[in-house]
PDB file of N, H, CA, C and O in Angstrom:
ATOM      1  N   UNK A   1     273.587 109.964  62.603  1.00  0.00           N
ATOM      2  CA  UNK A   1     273.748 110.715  61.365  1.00  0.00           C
ATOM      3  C   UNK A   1     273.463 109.831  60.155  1.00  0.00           C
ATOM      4  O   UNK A   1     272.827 110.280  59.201  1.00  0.00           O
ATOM      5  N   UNK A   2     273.954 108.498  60.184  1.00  0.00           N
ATOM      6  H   UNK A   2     274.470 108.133  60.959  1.00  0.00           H
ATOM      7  CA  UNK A   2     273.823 107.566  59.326  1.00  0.00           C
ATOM      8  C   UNK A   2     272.289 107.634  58.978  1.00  0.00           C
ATOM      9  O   UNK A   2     271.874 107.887  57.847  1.00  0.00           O
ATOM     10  N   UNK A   3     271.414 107.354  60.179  1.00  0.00           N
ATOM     11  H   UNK A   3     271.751 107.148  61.098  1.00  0.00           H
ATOM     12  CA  UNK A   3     270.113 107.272  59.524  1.00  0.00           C
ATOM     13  C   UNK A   3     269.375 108.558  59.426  1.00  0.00           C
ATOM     14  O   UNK A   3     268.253 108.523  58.921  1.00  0.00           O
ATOM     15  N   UNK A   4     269.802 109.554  59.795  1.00  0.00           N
ATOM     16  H   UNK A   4     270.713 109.581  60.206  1.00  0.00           H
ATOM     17  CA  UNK A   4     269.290 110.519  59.365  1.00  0.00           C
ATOM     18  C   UNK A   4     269.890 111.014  57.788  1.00  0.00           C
ATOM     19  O   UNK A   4     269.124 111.818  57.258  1.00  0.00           O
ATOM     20  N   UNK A   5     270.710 110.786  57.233  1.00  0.00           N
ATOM     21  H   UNK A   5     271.333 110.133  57.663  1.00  0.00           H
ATOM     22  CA  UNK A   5     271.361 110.353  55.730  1.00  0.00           C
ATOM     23  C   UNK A   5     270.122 109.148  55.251  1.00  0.00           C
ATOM     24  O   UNK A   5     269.174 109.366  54.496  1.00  0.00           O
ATOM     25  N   UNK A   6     270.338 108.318  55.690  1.00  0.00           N
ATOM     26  H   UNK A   6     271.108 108.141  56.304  1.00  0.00           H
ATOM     27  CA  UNK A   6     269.315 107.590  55.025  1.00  0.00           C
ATOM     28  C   UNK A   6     267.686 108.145  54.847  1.00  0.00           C
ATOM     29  O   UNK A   6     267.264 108.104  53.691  1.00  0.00           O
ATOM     30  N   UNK A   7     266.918 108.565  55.711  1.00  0.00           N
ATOM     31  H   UNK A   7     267.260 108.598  56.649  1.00  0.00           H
ATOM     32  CA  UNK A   7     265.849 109.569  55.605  1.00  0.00           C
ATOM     33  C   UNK A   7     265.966 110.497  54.957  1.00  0.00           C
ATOM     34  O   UNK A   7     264.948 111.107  54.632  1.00  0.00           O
ATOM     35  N   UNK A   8     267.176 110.922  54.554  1.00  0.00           N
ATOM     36  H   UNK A   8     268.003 110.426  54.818  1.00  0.00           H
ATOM     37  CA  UNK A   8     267.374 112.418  53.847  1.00  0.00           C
ATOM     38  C   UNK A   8     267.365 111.715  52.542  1.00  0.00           C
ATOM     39  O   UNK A   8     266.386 112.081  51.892  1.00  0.00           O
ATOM     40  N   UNK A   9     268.260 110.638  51.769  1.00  0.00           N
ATOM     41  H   UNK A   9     269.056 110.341  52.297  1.00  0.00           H
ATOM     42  CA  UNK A   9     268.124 109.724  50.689  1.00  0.00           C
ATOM     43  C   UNK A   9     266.865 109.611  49.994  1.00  0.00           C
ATOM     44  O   UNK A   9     266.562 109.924  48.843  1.00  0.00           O
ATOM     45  N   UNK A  10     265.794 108.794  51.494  1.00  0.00           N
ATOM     46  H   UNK A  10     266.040 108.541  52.429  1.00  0.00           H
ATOM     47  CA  UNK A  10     264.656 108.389  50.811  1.00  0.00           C
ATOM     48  C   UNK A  10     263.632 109.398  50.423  1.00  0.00           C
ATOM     49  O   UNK A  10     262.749 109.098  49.620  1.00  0.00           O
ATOM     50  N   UNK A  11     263.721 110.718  51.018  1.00  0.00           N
ATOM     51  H   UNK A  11     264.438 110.963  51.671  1.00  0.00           H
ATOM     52  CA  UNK A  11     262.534 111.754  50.763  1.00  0.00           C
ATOM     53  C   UNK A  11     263.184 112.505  49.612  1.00  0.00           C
ATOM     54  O   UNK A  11     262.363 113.202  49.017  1.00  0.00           O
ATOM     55  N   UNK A  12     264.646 112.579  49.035  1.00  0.00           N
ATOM     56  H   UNK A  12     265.314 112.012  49.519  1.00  0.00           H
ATOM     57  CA  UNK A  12     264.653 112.630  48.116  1.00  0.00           C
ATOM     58  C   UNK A  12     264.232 111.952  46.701  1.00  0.00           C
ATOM     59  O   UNK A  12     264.088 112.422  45.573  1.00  0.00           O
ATOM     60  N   UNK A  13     264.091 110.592  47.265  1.00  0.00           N
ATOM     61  H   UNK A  13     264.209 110.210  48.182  1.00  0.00           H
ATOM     62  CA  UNK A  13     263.621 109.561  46.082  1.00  0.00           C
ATOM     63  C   UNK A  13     261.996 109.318  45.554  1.00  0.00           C
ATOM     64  O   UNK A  13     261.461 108.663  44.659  1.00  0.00           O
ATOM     65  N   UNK A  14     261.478 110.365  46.794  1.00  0.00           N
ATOM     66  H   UNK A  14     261.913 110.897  47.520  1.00  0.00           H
ATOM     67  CA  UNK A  14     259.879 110.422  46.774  1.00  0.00           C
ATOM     68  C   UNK A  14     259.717 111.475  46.536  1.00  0.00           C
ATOM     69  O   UNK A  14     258.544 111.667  46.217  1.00  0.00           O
ATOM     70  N   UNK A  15     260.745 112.974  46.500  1.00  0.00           N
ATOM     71  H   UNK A  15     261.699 112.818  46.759  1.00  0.00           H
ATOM     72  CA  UNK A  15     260.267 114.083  46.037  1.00  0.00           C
ATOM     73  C   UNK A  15     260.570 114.191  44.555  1.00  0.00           C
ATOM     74  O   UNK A  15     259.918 114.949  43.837  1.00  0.00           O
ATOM     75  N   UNK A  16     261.609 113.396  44.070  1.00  0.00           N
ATOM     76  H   UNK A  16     262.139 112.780  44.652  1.00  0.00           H
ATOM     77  CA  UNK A  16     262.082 113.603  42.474  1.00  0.00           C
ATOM     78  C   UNK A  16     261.328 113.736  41.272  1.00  0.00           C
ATOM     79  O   UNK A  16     261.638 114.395  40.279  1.00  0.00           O
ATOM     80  N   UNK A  17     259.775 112.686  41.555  1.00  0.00           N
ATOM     81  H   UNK A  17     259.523 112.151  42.361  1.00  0.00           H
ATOM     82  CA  UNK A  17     258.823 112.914  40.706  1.00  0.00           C
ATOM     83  C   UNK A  17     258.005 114.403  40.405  1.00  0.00           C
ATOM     84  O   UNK A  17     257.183 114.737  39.552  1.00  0.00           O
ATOM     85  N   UNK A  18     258.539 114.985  41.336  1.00  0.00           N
ATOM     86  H   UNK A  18     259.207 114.714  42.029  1.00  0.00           H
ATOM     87  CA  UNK A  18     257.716 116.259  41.974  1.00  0.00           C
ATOM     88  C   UNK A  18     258.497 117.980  41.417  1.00  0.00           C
ATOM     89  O   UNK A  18     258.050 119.093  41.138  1.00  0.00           O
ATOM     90  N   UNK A  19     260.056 117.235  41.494  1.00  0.00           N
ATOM     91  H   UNK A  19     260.419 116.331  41.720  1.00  0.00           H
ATOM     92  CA  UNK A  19     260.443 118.432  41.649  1.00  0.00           C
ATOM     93  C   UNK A  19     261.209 119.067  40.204  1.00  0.00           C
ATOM     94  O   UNK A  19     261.661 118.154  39.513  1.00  0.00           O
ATOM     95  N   UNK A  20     261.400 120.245  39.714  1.00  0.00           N
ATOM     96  H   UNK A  20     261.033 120.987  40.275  1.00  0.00           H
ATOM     97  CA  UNK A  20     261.887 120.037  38.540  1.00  0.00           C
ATOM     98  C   UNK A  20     263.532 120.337  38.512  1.00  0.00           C
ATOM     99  O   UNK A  20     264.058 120.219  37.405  1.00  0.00           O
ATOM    100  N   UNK A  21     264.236 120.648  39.432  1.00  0.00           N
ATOM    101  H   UNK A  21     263.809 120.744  40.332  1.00  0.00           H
ATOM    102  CA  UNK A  21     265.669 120.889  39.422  1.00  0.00           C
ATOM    103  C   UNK A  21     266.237 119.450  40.308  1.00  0.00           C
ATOM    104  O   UNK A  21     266.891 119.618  41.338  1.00  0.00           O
ATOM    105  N   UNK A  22     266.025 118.509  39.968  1.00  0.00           N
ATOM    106  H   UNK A  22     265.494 118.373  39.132  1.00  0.00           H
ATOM    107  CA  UNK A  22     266.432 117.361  40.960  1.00  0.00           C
ATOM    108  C   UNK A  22     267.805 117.591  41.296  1.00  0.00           C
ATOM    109  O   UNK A  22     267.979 117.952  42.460  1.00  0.00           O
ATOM    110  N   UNK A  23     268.762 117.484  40.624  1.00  0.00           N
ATOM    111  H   UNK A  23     268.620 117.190  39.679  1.00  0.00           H
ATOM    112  CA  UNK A  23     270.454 117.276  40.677  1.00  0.00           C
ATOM    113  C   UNK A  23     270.328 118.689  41.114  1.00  0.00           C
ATOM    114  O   UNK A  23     271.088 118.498  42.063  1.00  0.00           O
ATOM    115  N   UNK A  24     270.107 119.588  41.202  1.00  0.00           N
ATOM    116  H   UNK A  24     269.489 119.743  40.430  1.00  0.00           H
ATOM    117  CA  UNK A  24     270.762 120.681  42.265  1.00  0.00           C
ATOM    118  C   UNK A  24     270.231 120.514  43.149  1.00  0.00           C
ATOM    119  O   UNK A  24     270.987 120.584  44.118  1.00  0.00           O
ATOM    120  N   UNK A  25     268.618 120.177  43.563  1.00  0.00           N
ATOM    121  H   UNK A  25     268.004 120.120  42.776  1.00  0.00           H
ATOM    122  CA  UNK A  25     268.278 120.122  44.629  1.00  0.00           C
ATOM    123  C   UNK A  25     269.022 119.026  45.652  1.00  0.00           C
ATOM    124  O   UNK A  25     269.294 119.419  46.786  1.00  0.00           O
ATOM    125  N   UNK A  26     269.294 117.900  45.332  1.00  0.00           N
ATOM    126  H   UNK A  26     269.073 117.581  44.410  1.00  0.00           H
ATOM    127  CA  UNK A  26     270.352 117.303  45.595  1.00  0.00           C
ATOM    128  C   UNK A  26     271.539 117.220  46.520  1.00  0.00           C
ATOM    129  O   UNK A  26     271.877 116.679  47.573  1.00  0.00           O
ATOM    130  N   UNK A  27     272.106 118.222  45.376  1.00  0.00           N
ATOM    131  H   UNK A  27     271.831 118.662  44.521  1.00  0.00           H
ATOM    132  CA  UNK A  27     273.159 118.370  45.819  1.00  0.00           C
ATOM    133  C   UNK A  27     273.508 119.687  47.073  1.00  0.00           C
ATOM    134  O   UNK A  27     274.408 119.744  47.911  1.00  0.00           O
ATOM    135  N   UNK A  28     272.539 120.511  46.809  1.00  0.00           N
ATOM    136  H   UNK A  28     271.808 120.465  46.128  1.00  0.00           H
ATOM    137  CA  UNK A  28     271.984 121.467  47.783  1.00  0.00           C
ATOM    138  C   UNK A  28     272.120 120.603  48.859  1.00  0.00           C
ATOM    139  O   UNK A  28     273.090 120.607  49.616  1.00  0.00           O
ATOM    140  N   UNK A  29     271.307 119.975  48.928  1.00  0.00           N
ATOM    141  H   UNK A  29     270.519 119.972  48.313  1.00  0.00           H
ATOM    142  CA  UNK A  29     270.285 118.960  50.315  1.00  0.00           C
ATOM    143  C   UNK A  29     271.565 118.415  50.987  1.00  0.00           C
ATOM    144  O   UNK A  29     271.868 118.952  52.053  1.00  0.00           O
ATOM    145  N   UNK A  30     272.208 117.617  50.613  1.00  0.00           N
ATOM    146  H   UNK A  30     271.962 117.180  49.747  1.00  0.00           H
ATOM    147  CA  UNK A  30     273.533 116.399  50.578  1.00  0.00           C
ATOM    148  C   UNK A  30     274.177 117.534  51.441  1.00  0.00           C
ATOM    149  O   UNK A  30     274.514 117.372  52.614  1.00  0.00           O
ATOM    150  N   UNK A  31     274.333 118.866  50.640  1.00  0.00           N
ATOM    151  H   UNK A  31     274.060 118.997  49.687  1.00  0.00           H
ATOM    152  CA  UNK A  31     275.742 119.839  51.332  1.00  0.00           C
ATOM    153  C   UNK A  31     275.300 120.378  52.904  1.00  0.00           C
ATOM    154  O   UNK A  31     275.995 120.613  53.893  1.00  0.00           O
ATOM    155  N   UNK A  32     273.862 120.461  52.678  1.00  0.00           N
ATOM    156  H   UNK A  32     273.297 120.271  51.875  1.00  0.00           H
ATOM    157  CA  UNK A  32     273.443 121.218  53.526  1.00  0.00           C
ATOM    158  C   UNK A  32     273.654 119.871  55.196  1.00  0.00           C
ATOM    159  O   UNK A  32     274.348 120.116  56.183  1.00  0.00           O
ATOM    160  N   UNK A  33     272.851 118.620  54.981  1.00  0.00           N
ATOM    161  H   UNK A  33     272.288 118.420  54.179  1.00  0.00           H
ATOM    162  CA  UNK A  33     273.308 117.415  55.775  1.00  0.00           C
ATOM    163  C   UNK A  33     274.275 117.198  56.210  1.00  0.00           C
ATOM    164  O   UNK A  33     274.271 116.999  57.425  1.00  0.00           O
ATOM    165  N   UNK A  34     275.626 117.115  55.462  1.00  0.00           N
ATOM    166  H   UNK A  34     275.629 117.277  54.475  1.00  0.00           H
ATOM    167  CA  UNK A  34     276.917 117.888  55.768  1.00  0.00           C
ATOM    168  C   UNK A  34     276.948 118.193  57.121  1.00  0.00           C
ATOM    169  O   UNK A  34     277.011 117.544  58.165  1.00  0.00           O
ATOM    170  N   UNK A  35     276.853 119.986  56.643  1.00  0.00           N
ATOM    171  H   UNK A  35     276.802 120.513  55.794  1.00  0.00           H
ATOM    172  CA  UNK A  35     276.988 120.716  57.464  1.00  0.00           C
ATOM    173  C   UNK A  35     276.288 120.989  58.947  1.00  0.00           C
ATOM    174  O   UNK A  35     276.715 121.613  59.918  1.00  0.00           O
ATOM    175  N   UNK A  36     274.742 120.098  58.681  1.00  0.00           N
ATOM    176  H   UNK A  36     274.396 119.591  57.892  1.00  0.00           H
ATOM    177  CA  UNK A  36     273.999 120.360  60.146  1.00  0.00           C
ATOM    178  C   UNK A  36     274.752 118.900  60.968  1.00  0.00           C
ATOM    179  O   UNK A  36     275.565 118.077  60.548  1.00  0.00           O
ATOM    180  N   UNK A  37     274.139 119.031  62.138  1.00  0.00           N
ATOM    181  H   UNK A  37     273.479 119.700  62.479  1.00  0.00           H
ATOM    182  CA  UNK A  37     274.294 118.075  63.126  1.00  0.00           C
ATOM    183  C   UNK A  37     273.237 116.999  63.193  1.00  0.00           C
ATOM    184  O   UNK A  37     273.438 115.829  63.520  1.00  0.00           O
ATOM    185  N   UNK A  38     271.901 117.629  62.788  1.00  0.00           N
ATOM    186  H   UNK A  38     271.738 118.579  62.523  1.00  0.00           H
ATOM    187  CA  UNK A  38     271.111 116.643  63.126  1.00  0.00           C
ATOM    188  C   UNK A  38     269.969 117.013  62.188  1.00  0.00           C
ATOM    189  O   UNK A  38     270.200 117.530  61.095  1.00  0.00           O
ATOM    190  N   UNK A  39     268.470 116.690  62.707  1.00  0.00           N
ATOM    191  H   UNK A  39     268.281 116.270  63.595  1.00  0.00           H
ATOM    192  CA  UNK A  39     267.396 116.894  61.587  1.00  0.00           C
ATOM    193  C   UNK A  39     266.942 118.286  62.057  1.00  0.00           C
ATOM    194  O   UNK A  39     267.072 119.254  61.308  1.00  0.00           O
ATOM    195  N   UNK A  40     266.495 118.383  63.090  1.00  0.00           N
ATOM    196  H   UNK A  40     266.389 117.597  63.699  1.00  0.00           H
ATOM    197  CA  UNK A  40     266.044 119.966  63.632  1.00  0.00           C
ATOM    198  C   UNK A  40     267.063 121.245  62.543  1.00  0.00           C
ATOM    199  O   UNK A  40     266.696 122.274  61.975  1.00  0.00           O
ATOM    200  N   UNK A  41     268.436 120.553  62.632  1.00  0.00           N
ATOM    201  H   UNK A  41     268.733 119.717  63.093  1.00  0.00           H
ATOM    202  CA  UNK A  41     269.604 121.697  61.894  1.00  0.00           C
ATOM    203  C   UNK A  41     269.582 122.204  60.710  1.00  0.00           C
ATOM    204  O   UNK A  41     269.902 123.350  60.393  1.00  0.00           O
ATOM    205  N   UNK A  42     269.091 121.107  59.843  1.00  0.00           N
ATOM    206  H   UNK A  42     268.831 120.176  60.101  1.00  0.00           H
ATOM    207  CA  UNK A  42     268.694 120.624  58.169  1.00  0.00           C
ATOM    208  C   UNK A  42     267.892 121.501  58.385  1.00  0.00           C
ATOM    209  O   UNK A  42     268.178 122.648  58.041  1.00  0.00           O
ATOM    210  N   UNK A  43     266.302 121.142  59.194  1.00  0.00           N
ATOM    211  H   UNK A  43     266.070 120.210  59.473  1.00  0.00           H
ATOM    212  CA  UNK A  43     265.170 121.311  58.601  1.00  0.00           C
ATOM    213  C   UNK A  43     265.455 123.711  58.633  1.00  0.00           C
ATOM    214  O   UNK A  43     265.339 124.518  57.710  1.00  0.00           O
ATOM    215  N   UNK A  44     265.688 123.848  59.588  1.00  0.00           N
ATOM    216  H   UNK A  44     265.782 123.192  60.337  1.00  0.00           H
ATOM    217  CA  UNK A  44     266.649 125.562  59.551  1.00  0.00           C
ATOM    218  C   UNK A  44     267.257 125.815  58.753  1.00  0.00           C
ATOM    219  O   UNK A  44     266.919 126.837  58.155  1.00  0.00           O
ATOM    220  N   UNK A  45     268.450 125.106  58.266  1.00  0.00           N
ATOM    221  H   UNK A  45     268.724 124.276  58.751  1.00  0.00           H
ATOM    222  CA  UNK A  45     268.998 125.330  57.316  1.00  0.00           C
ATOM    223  C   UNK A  45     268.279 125.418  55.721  1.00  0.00           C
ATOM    224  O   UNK A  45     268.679 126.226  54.883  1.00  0.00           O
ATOM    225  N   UNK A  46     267.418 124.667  55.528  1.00  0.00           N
ATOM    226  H   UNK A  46     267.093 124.010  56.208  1.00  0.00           H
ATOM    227  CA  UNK A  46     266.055 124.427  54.217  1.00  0.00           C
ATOM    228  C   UNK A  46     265.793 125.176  54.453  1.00  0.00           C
ATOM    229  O   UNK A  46     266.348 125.992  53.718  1.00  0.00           O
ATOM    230  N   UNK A  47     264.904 125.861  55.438  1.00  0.00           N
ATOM    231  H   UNK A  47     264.453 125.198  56.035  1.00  0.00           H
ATOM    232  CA  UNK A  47     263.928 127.136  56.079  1.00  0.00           C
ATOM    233  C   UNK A  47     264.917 128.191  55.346  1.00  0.00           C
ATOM    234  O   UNK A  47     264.438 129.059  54.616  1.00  0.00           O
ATOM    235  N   UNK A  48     265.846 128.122  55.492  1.00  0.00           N
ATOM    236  H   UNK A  48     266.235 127.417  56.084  1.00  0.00           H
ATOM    237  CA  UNK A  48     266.920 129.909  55.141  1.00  0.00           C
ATOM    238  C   UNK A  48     266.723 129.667  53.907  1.00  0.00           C
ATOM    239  O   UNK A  48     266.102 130.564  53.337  1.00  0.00           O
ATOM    240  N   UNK A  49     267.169 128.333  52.940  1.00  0.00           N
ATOM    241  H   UNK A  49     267.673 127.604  53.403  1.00  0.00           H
ATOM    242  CA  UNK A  49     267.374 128.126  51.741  1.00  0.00           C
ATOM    243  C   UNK A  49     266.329 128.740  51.297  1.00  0.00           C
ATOM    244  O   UNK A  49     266.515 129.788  50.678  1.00  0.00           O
ATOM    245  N   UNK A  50     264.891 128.220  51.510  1.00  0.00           N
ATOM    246  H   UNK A  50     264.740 127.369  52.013  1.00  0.00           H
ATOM    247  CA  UNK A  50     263.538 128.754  51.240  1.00  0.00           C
ATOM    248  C   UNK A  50     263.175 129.969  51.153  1.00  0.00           C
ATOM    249  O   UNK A  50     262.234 130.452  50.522  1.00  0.00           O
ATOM    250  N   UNK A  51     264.041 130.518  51.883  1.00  0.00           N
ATOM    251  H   UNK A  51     264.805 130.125  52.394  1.00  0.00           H
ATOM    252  CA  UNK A  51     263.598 132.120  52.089  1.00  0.00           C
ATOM    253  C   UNK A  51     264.714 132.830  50.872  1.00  0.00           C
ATOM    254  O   UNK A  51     264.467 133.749  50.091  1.00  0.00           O
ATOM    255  N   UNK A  52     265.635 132.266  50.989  1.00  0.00           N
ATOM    256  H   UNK A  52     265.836 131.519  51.623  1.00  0.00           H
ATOM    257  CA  UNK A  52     266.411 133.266  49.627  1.00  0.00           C
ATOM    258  C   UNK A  52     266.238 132.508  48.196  1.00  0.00           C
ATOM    259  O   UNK A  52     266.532 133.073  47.143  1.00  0.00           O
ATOM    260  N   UNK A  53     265.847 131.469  48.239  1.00  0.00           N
ATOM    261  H   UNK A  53     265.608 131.010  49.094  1.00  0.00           H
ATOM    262  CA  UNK A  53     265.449 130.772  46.715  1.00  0.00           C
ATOM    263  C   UNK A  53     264.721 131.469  46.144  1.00  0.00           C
ATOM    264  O   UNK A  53     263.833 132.119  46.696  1.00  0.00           O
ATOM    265  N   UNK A  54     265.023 131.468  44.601  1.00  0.00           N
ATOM    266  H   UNK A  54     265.744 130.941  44.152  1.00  0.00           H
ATOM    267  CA  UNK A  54     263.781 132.085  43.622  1.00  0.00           C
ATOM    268  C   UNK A  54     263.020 130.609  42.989  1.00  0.00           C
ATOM    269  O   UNK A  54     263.338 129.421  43.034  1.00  0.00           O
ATOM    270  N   UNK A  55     262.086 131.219  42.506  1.00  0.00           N
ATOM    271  H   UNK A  55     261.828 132.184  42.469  1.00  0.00           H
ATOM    272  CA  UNK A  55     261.090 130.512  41.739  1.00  0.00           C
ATOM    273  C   UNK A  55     261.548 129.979  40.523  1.00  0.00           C
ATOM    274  O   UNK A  55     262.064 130.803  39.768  1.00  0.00           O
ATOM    275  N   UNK A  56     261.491 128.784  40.128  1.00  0.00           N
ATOM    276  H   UNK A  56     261.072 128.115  40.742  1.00  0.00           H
ATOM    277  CA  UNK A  56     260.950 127.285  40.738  1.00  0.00           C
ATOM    278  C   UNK A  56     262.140 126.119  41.485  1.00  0.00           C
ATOM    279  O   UNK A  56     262.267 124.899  41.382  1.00  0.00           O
ATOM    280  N   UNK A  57     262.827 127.084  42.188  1.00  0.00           N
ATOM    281  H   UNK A  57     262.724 128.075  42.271  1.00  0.00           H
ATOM    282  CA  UNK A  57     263.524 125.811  42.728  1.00  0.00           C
ATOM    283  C   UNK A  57     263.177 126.161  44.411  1.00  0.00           C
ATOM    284  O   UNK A  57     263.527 125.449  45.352  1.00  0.00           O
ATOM    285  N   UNK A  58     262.338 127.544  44.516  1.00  0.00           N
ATOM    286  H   UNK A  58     262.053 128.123  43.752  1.00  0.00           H
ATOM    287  CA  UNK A  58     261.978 127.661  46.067  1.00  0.00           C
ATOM    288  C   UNK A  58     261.035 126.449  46.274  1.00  0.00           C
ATOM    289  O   UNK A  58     261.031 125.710  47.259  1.00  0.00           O
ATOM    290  N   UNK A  59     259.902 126.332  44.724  1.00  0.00           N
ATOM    291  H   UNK A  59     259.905 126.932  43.924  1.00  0.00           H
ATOM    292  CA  UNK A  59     258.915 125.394  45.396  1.00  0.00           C
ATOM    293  C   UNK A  59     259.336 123.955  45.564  1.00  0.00           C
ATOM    294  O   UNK A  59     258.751 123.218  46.358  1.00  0.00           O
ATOM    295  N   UNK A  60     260.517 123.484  44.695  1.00  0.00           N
ATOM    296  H   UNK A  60     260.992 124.082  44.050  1.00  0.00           H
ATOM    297  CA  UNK A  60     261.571 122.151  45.031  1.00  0.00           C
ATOM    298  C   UNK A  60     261.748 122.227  46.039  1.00  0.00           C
ATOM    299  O   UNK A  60     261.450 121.227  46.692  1.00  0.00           O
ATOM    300  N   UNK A  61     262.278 123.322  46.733  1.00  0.00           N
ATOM    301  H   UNK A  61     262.521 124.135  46.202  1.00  0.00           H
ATOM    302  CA  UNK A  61     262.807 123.196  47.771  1.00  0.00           C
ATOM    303  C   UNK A  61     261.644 122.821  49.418  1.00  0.00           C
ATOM    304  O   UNK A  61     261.973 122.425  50.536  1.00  0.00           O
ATOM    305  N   UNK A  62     260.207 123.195  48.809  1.00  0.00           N
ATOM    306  H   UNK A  62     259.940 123.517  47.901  1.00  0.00           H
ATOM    307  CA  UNK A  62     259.769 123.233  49.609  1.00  0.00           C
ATOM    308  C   UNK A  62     258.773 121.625  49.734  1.00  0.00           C
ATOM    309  O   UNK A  62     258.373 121.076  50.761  1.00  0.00           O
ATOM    310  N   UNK A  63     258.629 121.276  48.558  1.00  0.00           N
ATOM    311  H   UNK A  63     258.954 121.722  47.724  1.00  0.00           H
ATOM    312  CA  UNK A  63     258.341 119.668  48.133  1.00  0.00           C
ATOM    313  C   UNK A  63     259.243 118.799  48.999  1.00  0.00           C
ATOM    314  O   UNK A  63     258.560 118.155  49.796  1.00  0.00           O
ATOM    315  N   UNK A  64     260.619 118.553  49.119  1.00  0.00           N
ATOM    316  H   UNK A  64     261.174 119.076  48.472  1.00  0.00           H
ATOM    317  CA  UNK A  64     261.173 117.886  49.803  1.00  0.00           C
ATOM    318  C   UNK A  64     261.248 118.221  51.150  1.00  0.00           C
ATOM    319  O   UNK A  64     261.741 117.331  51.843  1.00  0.00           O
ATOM    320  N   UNK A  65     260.785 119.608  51.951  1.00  0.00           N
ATOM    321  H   UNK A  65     260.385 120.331  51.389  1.00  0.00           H
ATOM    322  CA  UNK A  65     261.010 119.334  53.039  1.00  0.00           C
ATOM    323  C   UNK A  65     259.531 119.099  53.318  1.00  0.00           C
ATOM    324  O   UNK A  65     259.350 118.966  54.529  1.00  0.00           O
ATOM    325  N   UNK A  66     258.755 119.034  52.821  1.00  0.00           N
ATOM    326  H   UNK A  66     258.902 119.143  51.838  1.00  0.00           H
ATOM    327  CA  UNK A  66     257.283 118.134  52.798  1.00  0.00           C
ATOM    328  C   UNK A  66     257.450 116.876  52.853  1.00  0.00           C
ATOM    329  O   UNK A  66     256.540 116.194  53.324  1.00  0.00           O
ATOM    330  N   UNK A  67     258.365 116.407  52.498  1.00  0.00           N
ATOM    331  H   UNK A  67     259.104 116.961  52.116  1.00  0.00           H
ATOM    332  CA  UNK A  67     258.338 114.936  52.028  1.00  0.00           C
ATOM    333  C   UNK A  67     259.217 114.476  53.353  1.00  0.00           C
ATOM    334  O   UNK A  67     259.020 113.395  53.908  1.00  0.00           O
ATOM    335  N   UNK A  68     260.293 115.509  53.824  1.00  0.00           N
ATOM    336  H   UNK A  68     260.453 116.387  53.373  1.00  0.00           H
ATOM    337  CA  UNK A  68     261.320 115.203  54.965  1.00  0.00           C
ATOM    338  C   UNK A  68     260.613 114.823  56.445  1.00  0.00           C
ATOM    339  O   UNK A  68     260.873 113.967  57.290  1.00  0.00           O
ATOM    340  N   UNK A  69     259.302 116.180  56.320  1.00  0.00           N
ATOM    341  H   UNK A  69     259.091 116.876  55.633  1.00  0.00           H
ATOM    342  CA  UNK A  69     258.687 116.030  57.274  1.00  0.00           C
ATOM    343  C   UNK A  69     257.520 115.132  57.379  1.00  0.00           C
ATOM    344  O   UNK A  69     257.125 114.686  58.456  1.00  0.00           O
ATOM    345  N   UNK A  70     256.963 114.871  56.207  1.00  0.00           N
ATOM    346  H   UNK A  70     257.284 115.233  55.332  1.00  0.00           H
ATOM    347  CA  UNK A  70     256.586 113.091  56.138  1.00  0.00           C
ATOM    348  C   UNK A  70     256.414 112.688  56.977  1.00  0.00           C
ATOM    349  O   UNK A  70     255.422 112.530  57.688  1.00  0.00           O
ATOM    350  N   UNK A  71     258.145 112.277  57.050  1.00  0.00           N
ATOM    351  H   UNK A  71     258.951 112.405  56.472  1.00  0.00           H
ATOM    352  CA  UNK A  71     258.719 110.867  57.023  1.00  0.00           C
ATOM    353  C   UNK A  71     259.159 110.992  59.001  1.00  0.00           C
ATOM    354  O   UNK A  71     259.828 110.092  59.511  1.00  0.00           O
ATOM    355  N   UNK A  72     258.834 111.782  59.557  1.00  0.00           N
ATOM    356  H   UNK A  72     258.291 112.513  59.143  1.00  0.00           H
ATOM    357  CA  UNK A  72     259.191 112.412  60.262  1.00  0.00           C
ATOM    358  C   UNK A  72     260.000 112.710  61.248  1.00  0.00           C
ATOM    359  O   UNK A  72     260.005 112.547  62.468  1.00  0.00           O
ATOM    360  N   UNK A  73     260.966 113.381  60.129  1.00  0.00           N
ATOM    361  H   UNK A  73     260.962 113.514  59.138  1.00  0.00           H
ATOM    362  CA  UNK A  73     261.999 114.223  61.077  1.00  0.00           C
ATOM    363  C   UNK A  73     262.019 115.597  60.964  1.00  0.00           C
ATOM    364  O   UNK A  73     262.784 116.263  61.661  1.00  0.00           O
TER     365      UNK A  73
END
C-alpha cells in the first residue's frame, strides 16, 4: 500500500501542471486510495468518479489517471 501511495503521490506531482482543480483533485484521489485495497481498486473507483464528474474536473480527473497509468499501475 505504501508504494502504491507513493505512485499515487508522484502522478499527482506530474499531473498538477495539467490539471485545473489540483487541491480537490487531491484530495478526491488521497480519499479514494483510502478506501481501495490496491491499484486495480483506485483505478474503478476513478472510472465511477469519471463517469459522474462534470466538466472541467472530469477532464482532471482523467489527466491523472493518464499519468497513474503511466507510471504503471
Amino acid at each position: 500500500m505504501k508504494e502504491l501511495k507513493n505512485t499515487v503521490e508522484e502522478a499527482l506531482f506530474e499531473a498538477r501542471p495539467y490539471v485545473e482543480y489540483y487541491d480537490r483533485l487531491r484530495e478526491l484521489v488521497l480519499g479514494l486510495l483510502n478506501e481501495s485495497g490496491d491499484a486495480e481498486s483506485l483505478r474503478k473507483r476513478l472510472e465511477d468518479e469519471i463517469a459522474k464528474a462534470d466538466e472541467p474536473f472530469k477532464t482532471d480527473l482523467k489527466i491523472f489517471l493518464q499519468k497513474l497509468e503511466a507510471m504503471g499501475t
